[in-house]
C-alpha positions in Angstrom: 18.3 -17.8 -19.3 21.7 -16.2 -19.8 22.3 -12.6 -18.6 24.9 -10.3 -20.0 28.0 -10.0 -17.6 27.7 -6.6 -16.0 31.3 -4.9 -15.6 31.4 -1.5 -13.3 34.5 1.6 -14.4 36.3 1.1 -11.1 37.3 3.5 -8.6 41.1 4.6 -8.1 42.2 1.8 -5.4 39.1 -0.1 -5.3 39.6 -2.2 -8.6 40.0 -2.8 -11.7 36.9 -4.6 -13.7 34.6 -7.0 -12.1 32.9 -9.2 -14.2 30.2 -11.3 -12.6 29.6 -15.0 -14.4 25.7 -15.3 -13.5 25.4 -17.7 -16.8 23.8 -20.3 -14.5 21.0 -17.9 -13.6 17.8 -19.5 -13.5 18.7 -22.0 -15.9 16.8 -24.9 -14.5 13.6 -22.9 -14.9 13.4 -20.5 -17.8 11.0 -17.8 -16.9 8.2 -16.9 -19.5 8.5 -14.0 -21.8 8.7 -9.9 -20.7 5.6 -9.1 -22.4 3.6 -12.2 -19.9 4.6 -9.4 -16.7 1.2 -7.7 -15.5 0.9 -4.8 -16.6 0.7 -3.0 -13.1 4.3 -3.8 -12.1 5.4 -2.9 -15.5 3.8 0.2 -14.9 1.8 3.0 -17.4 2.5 7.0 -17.9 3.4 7.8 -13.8 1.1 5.2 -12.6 3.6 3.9 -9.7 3.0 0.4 -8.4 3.9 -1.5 -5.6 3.1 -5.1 -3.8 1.9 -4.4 -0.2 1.2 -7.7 2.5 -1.4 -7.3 4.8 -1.3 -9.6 7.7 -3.6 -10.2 11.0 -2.5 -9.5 14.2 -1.1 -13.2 14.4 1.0 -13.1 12.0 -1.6 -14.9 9.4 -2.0 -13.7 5.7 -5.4 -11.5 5.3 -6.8 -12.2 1.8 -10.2 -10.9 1.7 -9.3 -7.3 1.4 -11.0 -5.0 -1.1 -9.4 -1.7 -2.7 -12.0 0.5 -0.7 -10.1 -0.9 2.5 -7.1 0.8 1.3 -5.6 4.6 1.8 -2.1 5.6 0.1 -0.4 8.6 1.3 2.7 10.0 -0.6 4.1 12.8 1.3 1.2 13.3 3.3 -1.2 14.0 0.7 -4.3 10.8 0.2 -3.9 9.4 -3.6 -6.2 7.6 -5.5 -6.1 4.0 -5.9 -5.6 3.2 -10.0 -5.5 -0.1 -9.9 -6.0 -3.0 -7.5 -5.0 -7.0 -7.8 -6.1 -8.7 -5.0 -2.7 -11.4 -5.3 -4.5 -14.6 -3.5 -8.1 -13.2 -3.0 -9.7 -15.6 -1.0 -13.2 -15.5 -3.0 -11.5 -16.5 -6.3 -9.2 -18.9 -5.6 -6.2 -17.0 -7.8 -2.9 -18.9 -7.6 -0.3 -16.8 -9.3 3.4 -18.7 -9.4 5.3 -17.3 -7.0 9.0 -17.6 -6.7 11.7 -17.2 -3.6 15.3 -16.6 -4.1 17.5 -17.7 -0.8 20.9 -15.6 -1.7 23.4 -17.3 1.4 26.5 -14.3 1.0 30.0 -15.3 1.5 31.6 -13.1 0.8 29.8 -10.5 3.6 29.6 -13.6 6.0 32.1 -14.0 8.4 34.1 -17.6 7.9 33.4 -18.6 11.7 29.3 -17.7 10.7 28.9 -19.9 7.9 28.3 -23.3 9.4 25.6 -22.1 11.9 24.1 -20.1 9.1 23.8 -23.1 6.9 22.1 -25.2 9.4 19.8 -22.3 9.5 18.6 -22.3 6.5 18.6 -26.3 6.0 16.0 -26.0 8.9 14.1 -23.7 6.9 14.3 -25.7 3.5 13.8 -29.2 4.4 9.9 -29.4 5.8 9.2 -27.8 2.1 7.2 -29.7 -0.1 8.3 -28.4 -3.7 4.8 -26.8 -4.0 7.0 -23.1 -3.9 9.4 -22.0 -6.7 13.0 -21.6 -4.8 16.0 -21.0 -5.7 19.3 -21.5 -3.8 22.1 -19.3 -4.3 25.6 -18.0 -3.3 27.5 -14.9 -3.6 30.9 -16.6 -3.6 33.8 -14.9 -1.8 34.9 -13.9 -4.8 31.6 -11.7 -6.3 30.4 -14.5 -8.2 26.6 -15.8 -8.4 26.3 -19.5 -7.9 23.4 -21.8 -8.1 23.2 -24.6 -5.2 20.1 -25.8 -6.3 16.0 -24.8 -7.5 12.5 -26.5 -7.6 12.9 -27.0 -10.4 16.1 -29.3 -10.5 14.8 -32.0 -8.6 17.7 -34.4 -9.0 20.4 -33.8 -6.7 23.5 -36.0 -5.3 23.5 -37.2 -1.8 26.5 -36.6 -0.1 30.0 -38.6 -0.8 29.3 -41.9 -0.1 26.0 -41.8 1.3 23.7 -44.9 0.8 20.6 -42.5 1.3 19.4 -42.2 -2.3 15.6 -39.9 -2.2 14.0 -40.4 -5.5 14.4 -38.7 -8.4 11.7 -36.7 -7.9 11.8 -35.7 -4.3 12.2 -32.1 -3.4 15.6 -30.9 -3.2 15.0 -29.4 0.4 14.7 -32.3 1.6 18.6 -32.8 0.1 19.5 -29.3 1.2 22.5 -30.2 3.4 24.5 -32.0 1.3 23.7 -29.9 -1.8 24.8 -26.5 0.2 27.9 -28.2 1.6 29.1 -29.4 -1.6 28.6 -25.7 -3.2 30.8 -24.3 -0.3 33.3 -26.7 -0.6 33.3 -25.9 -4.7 33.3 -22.4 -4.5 35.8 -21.8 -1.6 38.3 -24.0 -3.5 38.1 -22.1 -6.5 40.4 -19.5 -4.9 40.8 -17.4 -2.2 39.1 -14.3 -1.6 40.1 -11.7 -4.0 38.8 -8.4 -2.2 40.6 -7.3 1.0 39.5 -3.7 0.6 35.9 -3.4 1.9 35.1 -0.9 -0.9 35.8 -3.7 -3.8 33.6 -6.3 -1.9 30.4 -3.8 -1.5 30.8 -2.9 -5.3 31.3 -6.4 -6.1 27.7 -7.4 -3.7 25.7 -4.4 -5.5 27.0 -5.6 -8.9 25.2 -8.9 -7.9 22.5 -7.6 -6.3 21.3 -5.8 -9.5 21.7 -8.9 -11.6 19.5 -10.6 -9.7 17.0 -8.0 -10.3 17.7 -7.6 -14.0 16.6 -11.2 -13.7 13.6 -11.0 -11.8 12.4 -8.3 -14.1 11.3 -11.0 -16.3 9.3 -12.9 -14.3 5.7 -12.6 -13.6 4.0 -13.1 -10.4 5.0 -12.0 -6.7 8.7 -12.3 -5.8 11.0 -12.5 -2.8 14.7 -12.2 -2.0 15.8 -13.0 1.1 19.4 -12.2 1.5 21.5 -13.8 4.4 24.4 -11.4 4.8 26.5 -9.2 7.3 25.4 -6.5 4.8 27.3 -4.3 2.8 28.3 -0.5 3.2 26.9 1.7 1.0 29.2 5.2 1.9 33.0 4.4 1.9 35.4 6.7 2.8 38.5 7.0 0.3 41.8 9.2 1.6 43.4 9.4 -1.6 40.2 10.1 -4.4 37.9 8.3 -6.0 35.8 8.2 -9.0 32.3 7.8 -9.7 31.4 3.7 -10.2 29.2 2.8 -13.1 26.8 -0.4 -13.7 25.7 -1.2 -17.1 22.9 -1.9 -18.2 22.4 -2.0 -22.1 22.7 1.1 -24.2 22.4 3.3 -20.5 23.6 3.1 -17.7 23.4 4.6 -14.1 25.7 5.6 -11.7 26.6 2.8 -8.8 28.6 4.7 -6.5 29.0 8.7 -6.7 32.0 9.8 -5.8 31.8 13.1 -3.4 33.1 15.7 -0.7 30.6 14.8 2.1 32.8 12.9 3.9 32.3 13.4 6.9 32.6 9.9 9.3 36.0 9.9 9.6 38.2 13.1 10.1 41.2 13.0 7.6 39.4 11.9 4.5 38.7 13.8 1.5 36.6 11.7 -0.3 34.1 9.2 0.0 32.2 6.8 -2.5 28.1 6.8 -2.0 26.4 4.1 -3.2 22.9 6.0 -2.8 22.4 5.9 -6.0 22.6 2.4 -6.6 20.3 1.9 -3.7 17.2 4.6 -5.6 17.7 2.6 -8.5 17.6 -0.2 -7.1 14.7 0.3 -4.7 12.6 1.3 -8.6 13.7 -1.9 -10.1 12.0 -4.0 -7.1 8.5 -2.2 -6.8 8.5 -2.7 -11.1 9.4 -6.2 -10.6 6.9 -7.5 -8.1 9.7 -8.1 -6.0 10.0 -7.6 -2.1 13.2 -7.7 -0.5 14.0 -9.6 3.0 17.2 -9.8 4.8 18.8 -11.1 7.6 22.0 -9.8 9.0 24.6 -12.4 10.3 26.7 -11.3 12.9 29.5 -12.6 15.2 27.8 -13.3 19.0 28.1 -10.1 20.9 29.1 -8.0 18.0 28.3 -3.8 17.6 27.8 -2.4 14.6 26.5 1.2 14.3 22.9 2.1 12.2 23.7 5.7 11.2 24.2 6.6 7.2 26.5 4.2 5.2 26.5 1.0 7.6 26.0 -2.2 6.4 23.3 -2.6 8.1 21.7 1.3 6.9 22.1 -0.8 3.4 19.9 -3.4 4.8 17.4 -1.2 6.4 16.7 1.0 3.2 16.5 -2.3 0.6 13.3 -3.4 3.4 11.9 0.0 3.2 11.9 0.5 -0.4 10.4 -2.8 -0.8 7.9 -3.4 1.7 10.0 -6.1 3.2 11.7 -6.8 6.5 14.9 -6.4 8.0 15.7 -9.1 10.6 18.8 -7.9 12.6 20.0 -11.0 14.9 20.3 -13.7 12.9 16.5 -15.3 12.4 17.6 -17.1 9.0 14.7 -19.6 10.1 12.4 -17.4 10.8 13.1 -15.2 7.8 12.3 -18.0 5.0 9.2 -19.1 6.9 7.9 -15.5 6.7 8.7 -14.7 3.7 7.2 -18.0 2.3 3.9 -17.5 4.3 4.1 -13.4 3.6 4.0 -14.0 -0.4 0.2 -15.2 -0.1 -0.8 -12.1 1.7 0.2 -9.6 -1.1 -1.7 -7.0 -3.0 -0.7 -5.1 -6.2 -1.7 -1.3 -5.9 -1.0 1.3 -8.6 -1.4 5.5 -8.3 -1.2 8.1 -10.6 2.2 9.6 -9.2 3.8 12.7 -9.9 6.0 13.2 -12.6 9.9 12.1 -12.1 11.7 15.0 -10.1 14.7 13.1 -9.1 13.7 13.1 -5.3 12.5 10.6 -2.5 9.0 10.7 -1.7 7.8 9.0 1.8 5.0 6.4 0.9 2.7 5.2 3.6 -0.6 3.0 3.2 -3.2 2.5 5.5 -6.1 -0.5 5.8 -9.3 0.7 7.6 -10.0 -2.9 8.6 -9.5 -3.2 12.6 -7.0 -5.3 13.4 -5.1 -5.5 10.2 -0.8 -5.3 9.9 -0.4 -3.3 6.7 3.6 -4.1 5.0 4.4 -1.5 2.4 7.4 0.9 1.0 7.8 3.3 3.3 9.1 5.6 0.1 10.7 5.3 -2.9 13.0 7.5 -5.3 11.7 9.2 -8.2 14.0 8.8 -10.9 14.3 11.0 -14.0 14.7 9.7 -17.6 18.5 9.0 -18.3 19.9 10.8 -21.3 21.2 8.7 -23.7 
């Protein structure tokens, strides 16, 4: 599948146009047709849906939940259950595809992190049998999407001058470290990284991050992202102006990153570039899409970063919320893919008759009445109004 290149109207001293080449996108496994999505996560009237995963006190996917064993809140008021898709019921055996994509980000990854973040996720990939749709990717240091390897593309060269040929048909996780190492090495040498100014590189990430989910939008079944990152701010603080940054998408758009007064971080600045809005619409296209989002946030041993608003790691924090995912905080690239691999066959698919679009964020919270059950959900989610053509 080839997506459109997405180019953003740049701030004043941020850049000029960015222009992600994503061609490669899931090109070794076309996904099926739009109109083969269930029609829960492509949603009806104000029905709002969502995937929740419901696990057992050990960690262990719970499958034999009913929609009576359910409660959704929004705002504090009980609402009533529309419909319910039991994902991987245990009584009827249901198998839908699933699909995991592993984005590794260099260009939010310090240099000195990479290599012990690659053996990381090698660890993770290589017991993997092929049994799980998974795709491989990096952000390059230069804003790019670029496909290591998927599940689909089996073959795979061993590394230079390797006698260790796997079959043909072998996973590719079990070929994971050479594969990753050879993307690294092709990427980095394509040239050096372009965006100094930490405003360019968090436009440049979001600019990525919403064409992966243009992408997942068209393909059915439960989905998971699990981005390994340092995370990217999303409220920059600009001394000399800044203008409102805008994604693409089509015949509409929606604003990226809002330019404003509320600036309030560092004294001496005027203005400041909030990428909230990115992050709302964002947040939507996930829930629609079946898609929860993981991440992992890479750091340098002993490093501080703060939480409060606009932090990288505040970025990281609302995409799990908004998703019903999980934010892991030092490091557990392991741990992360295993979860999120197990996790997938605990989902369910619940949809409620929600208020109409007001433009503002409503807290979610849902509840199982089952003893002894871990209940994974949205904790909110951004109602967005139509955008006027």
């Amino acid at each position: 599948m080839i997506i459109p290149a997405l180019k953003m109207r740049a701030p004043i001293r941020m850049v000029c146009v960015v222009t992600l080449a994503a061609s490669a996108l899931f090109a070794h496994g076309l996904p099926p047709a739009a109109d083969q999505i269930s029609s829960a996560s492509a949603g009806h009237g104000n029905n709002r849906a969502f995937n929740v995963t419901a696990l057992d006190e050990k960690g262990q996917p719970v499958k034999d939940l009913a929609s009576a064993d359910f409660q959704i809140f929004e705002d504090g008021k009980p609402q009533a259950i529309a419909t319910f898709n039991p994902l991987f019921a245990a009584s009827s055996g249901k198998n839908p595809p699933t699909t995991t994509l592993i984005l590794f980000d260099l260009l939010n990854v310090f240099a000195g992190q990479r290599e012990n973040s690659a053996t990381l996720i090698v660890r993770a990939l290589q017991p993997l049998d092929g049994r799980n749709m998974i795709y491989l990717y990096l952000l390059t240091n230069h804003g790019d999407l670029y496909n290591v390897a998927s599940t689909t593309q089996q073959t795979a060269a061993p590394s230079q001058g390797s006698t260790d040929h796997k079959p043909p048909d072998s996973p590719w996780t079990q070929q994971a470290r050479p594969l990753l190492d050879q993307a690294i090495a092709k990427v980095n040498a394509l040239r050096i990284k372009d965006y100094q100014d930490e405003g360019v590189s968090a436009a440049a990430t979001f600019l990525a991050l919403n064409q992966l989910g243009d992408a997942f939008t068209k393909i059915p079944g439960p989905k998971t992202i699990v981005w390994i990152t340092r995370g990217a701010p999303n409220w920059l603080d600009y001394r000399y102006g800044c203008k409102d940054v805008v994604f693409s998408e089509g015949s509409e758009s929606y604003v990226g990153g809002r330019c404003g007064n509320d600036c309030t971080r560092r004294p001496g600045m005027s203005k400041c570039v909030d990428y909230t809005p990115f992050l709302q619409h964002f947040g939507g296209e996930l829930a629609r899409s079946d898609t929860i989002f993981y991440s992992v946030m890479v750091d340098p041993e002993g490093s501080i970063y703060g939480t409060d608003r606009g932090r990288p790691r505040d970025t990281l924090q609302q995409l799990a919320d908004l998703s019903g995912g999980r934010m892991y905080a030092r490091g557990e690239i392991d741990q992360a893919i295993a979860q999120s691999l197990q996790d997938v066959r605990a989902r369910y698919q619940l949809t409620y008759d929600a208020p109409a679009p007001d433009g503002k964020y409503h807290k979610l919270r849902v509840e199982c009445s089952r003893k002894g059950v871990i209940i994974e959900a949205p904790r909110g989610y951004y109602a967005e109004q139509p955008r006027q053509k």
